[in-house]
N, C-alpha and C positions, 0 to 999 in steps of 0.2 A: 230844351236839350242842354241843359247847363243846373245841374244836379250836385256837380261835386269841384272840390277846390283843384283836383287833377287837371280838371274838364278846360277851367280857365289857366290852368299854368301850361298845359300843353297848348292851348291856342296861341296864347303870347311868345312860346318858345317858337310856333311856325312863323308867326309875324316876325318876330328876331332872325328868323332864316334867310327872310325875305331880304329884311338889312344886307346883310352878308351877302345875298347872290346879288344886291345893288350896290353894294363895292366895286365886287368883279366888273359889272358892268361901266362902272364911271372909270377905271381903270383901263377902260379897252381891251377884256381881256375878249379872245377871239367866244364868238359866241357857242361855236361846239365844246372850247374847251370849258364856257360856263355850263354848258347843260352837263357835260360828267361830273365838272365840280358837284350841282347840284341833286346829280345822281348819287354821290357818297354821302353828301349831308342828307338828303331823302332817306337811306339807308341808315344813316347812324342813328338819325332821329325816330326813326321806324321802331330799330334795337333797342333803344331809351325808352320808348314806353311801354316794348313788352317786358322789359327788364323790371319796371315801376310797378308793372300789374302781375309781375310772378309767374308768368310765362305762360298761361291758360291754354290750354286744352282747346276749351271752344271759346272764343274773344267773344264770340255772341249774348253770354252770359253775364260778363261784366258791361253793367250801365255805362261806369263813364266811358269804357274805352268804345261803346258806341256812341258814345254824345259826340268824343274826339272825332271819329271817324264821318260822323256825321259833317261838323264843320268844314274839317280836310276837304271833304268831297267838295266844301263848296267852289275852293279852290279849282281842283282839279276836277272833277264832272264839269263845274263850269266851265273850265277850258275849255274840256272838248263842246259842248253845246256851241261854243262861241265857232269852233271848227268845222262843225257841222251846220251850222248857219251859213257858213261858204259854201257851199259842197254843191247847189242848187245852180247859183250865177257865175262858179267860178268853173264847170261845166260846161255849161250852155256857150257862156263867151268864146270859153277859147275856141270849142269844138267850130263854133260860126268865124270864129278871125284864121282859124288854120286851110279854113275851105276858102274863103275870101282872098286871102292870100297866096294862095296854089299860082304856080308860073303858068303860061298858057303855051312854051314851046312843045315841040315832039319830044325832042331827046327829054327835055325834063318832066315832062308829062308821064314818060317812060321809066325814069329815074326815080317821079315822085312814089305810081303806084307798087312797083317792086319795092323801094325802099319803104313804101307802109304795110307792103305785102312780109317783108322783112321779118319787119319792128312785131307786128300783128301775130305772125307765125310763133318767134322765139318767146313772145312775153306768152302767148297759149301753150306751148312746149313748159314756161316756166311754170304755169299754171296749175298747171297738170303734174308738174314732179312739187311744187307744192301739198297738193290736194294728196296723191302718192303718200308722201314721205309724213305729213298729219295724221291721215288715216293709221300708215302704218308703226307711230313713235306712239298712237293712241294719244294726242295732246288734249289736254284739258278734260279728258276722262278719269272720273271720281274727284274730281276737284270738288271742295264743298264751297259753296255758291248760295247765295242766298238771293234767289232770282225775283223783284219785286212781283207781286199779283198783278201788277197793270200789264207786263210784259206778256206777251201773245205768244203762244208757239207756233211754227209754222205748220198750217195744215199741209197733206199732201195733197196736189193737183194734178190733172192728168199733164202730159208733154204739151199737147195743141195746145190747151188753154194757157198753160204757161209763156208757151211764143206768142199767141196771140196777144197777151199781157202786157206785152213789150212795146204796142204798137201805140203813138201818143194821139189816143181818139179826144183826148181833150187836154188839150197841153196846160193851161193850166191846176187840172185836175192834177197831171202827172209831173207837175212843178211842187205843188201841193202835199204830194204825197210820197215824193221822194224819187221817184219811179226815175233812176239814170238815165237807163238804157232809151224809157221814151223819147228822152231831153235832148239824149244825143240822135237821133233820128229827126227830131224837129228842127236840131239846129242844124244836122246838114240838110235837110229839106230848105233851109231858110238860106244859107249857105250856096247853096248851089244855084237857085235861083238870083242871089243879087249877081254872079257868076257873070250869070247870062245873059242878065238887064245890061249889065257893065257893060256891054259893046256895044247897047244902042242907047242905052239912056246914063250915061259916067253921071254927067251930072245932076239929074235928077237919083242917082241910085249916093251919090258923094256923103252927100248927108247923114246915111245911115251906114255906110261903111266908117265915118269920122266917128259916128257914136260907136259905134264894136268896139274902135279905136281907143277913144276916150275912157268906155266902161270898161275894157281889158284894164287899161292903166290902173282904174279907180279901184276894182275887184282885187289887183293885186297889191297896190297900196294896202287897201283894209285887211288882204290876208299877212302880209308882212306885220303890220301891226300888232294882228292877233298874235300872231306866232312866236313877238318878241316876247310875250311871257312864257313861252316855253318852257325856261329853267323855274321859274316860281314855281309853275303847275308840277312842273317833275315833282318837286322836292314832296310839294302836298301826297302826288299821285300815291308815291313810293311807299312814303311814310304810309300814309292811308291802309295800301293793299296789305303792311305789316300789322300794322293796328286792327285792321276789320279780320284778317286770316289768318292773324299769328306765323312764325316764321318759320313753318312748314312749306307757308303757301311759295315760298321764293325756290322750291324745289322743282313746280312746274315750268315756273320762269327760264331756270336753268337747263329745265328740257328742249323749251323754245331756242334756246340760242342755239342749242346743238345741232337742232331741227333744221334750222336756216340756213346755218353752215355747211351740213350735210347735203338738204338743196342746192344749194351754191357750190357745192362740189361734184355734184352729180351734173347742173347744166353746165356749167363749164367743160365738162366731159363732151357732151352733147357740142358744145359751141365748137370744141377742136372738131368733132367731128363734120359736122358744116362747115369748116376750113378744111378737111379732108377731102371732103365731096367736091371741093371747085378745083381739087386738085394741087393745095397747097401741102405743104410739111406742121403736120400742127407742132411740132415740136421747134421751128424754125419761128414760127408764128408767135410761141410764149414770148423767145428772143428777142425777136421785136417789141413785142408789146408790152415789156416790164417795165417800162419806167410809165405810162401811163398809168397802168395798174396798180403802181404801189402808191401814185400820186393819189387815185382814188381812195385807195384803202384808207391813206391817211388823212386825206383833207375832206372824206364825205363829200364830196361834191361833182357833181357829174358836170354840171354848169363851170365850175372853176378849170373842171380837167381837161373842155372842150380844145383849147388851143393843144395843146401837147396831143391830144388825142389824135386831131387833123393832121398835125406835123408830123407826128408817126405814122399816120398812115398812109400820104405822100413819099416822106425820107425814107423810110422804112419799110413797111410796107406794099409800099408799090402803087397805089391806089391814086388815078384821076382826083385832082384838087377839087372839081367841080362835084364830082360822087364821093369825097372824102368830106368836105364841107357841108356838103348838102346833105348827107345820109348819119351823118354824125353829129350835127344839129338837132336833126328829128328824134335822134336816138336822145340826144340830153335833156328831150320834151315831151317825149310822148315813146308809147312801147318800152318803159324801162322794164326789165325783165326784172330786176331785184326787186325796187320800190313798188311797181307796178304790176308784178306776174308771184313773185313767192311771196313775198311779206302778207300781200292779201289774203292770198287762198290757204295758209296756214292759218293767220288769223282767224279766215272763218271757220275753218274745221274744229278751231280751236274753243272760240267760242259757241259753236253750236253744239259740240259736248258740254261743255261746261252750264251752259244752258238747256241740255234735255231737248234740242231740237233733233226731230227725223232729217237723217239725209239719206235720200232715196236720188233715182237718178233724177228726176224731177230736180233736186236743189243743186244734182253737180253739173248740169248743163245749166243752168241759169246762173250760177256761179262764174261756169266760165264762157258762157257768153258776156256778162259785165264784166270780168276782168278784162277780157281780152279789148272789149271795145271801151268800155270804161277809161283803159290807159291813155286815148288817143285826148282825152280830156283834162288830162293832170298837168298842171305845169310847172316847169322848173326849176320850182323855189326851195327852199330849207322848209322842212316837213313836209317834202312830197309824200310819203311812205306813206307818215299818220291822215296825211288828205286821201289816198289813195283806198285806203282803209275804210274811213269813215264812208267815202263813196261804196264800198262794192260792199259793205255791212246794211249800208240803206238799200240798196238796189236788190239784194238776193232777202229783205225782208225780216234783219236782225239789226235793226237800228235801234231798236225797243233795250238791245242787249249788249247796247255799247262801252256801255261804264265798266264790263267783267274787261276790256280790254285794258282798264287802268296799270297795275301790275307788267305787263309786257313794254306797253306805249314809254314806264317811267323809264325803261334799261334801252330805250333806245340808241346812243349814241354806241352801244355794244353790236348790236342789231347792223348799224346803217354803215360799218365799214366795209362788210359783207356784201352787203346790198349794194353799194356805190360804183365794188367793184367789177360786180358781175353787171351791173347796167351798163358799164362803158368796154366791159367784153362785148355784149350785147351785140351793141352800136357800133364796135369795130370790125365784126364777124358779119354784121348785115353790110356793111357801109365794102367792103371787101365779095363779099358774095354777088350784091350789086352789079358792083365795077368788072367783077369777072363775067355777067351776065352780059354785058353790053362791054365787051373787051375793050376794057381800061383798069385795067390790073396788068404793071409790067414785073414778068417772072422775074426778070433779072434781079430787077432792085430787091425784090422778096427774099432772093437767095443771095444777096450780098456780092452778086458778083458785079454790079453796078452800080455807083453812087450817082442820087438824085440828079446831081449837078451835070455828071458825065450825060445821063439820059439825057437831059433839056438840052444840051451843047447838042446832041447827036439828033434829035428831033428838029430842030430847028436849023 
C-alpha cells in the first residue's frame, strides 16, 4: 500500500499532526478544546490532499489517495475497534453495579423506579423523534460508500424471533457476539440476585460485589485511556472520510448536524411539555433553567453540569434535594436522551442507508428496544455518545458497518453541545416530574414567589 512518493509524504504529514495535537496536550489545553482543535487540522489536512490530487470526481480511482486512506484508517478504524472492545464489559458492569447498588427504602424504592421509569420514557420519546427526523431528512441516502464484501446485510426476521433473540440462552455466546440487550438482562438477572443473598449471606455475597467494584474502576480506567486518543483519531478520521470521499462527502455531515439540532429541538418541545402536564409554566421553567443549560451547551459535560444542575432544581426549581440528587445523578448516567436516545438512532438510520440495509419494522423496534435499554448501561464519561453508538450499532446488527460512521464521529465536539444539552433537560424534567409525582415539588419556589431559604426557615 505504498506505491507513490504522495503516499509516504502524507503519512508523515499525519504523524506531524500528531506532534501538534501533543503540544496541546503538554500544554493542558482543556481536552474538548483539543478535540475541535483537532477537528480543523482533520479538515485542513483533508483539503490538502484533495487539493494535491485535483480534486477527483471518484477518489476511488486514484491509487495513492487509496493507499493514504488506507493508512489513516489505521488511525482511526483503529480507534474505534479499540471502543468497541469496551462495549461488551463496560455494559455488563455497570448494568450489575447500578442493580447492586439500588437503596432498599420505600420512599426511594419509589423514587428509584419512576425516576428509571423517567430516564427510560424520555430517552424512547428521544428515540423515536431520532428514527422520525432520519427517515424523514432521508440521511445517508445516496451517499456513495464503498461497503466491504465481508460486511452482511441484515436479513429480515419475523417480530417473535427477533424478541426471542434478545433472551441470553448462552451468555457467553451473547457476550461473543455482541448481543447487548442479552448482556443487559443477564446482568440484571446477576444483579438482582446478589440483591437478595445481601440480606442473608453480606459476607459471603462481599467478595463479588468488591469485584463489580474493582472491575467498574478497572473498565473505566482502560476506557478513559482509550478515549485520551481521541483527538489523534479525529484528525486521522476527518482527513480520512475527505481523502476516501472527496469533499462532497462533508455535504451529508452537514445534514447530520442539522438533523440533531432539529431533534433537539423538537424534544425539548416535548420536555416543556412534560413540565406542562405536572402542571408547571414551561416558560417559567426555561427561566430557571438557563444557566444550567448554557453551562451544558458549553462545557459538553453532563457529569461537570451535575452540581449546578441539582442546585437549580432545589433554588429554583422547587424540587426535594433528595429527588433532585437522586434523579439527576441517574439522569448524568444512564437515560441521557441526547447521547443515549438521538445521536443513536440517527446514526443508525444513517448508516443503514448508507449501507443498503432493509429497515422494516422488524429493525425499528429492536432499534429501540436497545436504545432505550441500552442507555441504562453507558456511563458518564467523555465519549458517552460515540460508546453509546458503538453499543446500539452492535446490538441492532450493524457493527460489521461501523467504520461508514468515521465522517460524523470526526465533527463531534459540533454534535455534543446539542446533545449535552438536551441530556440535562432530560434529567431536569424527569428529576421535577418525579418530585411532583410523590409531592416534593414546591409551587412557590417554581414561581418565584418564595426563596429556597424563606421555604426551609418556614418548614422547619
Amino acid at each position: 500500500m505504498v506505491t507513490d512518493v504522495k503516499t509516504v509524504l502524507f503519512i508523515a504529514l499525519l504523524i506531524g499532526t500528531f506532534f501538534i495535537v501533543k503540544q496541546f496536550e503538554k500544554k493542558k489545553v482543556k481536552f474538548s478544546t483539543r478535540t475541535i482543535y483537532a477537528t480543523i487540522i482533520g479538515l485542513i489536512l483533508g483539503v490538502i490532499i484533495q487539493l494535491v490530487a485535483g480534486l477527483p470526481e471518484d477518489p476511488s480511482q486514484v491509487t495513492w489517495l487509496q493507499e493514504v486512506s488506507k493508512w489513516y484508517g489505521l488511525f482511526g478504524s483503529g480507534f474505534m475497534d479499540l471502543l468497541k472492545m469496551l462495549v461488551v464489559p463496560m455494559v455488563f458492569v455497570s448494568i450489575l453495579r447500578v442493580i447492586i447498588n439500588m437503596g432498599e427504602g420505600d420512599d426511594l424504592k419509589t423514587i428509584t423506579f419512576r425516576s428509571l421509569g423517567m430516564l427510560l420514557g424520555t430517552t424512547a420519546l428521544a428515540a423515536i423523534v431520532g428514527i422520525v427526523v432520519g427517515n424523514v431528512m432521508k440521511l445517508g441516502v445516496g451517499a456513495e460508500v464503498l461497503v466491504e464484501a465481508t460486511a452482511e446485510i441484515r436479513e429480515v426476521t419475523p417480530l417473535v424471533d427477533t424478541l426471542r433473540g434478545l433472551l441470553p440462552s448462552n451468555p457467553v455466546a451473547s457476550m461473543a457476539d455482541g448481543n447487548i440487550v442479552a448482556i443487559i438482562i443477564f446482568a440484571t438477572f446477576l444483579g438482582l440476585a446478589v440483591k437478595r443473598l445481601n440480606k442473608k449471606y453480606s459476607e459471603l455475597i462481599k467478595p463479588f460485589v468488591d469485584l463489580v467494584e474493582a472491575f467498574y474502576k478497572i473498565i473505566v480506567s482502560v476506557a478513559m485511556t482509550v478515549i485520551k486518543f481521541m483527538p489523534y483519531a479525529v484528525v486521522a478520521m476527518l482527513a480520512n472520510t475527505l481523502t476516501a470521499r472527496g469533499l462532497s462527502s462533508m455535504i451529508s455531515v452537514v445534514q447530520f448536524v442539522a438533523a440533531l439540532y432539529i431533534s433537539v429541538a423538537i424534544l425539548f418541545v416535548i420536555h416543556l411539555a412534560i413540565i406542562a402536564a405536572n402542571g408547571l409554566n414551561p416558560m417559567t421553567y426555561i427561566k430557571n433553567a438557563t444557566e444550567p443549560l448554557l453551562l451544558a451547551f458549553t462545557s459538553r459535560s453532563s457529569l461537570g453540569t451535575l452540581p449546578v444542575t441539582v442546585d437549580t432544581l432545589v433554588k429554583k426549581q422547587g424540587v426535594d434535594e433528595s429527588v433532585s440528587s437522586f434523579t439527576a445523578s441517574l439522569g448524568a448516567n444512564m437515560g441521557m436522551n441526547g447521547c443515549a436516545g438521538i445521536y443513536p438512532a440517527l446514526m443508525a438510520v444513517t448508516i443503514a442507508n448508507m449501507a443498503n440495509v432493509t429497515m422494516d419494522i422488524s429493525f425499528y423496534v429492536m432499534l429501540l428496544v436497545v436504545i432505550t435499554i441500552s442507555s441504562l448501561g453507558i456511563a458518564g464519561l467523555p465519549g458517552t455518545a460515540t460508546m453509546a453508538v458503538s453499543v446500539v450499532l452492535s446490538g441492532v446488527g450493524l457493527g460489521a458497518h461501523f467504520p461508514l460512521a468515521a465522517g460524523i464521529l470526526a465533527i463531534d465536539p459540533i454534535l455534543d453541545m446539542g446533545r449535552t444539552m438536551i441530556n440535562v433537560n432530560g434529567a431536569s424534567a424527569a428529576a421535577i416530574s418525579v418530585g411532583n409525582s410523590v409531592g416534593k415539588v414546591n409551587k412557590d419556589i417554581f414561581n418565584g414567589k418564595v426563596r429556597v431559604e424563606d421555604s426551609t426557615e418556614k418548614t422547619a
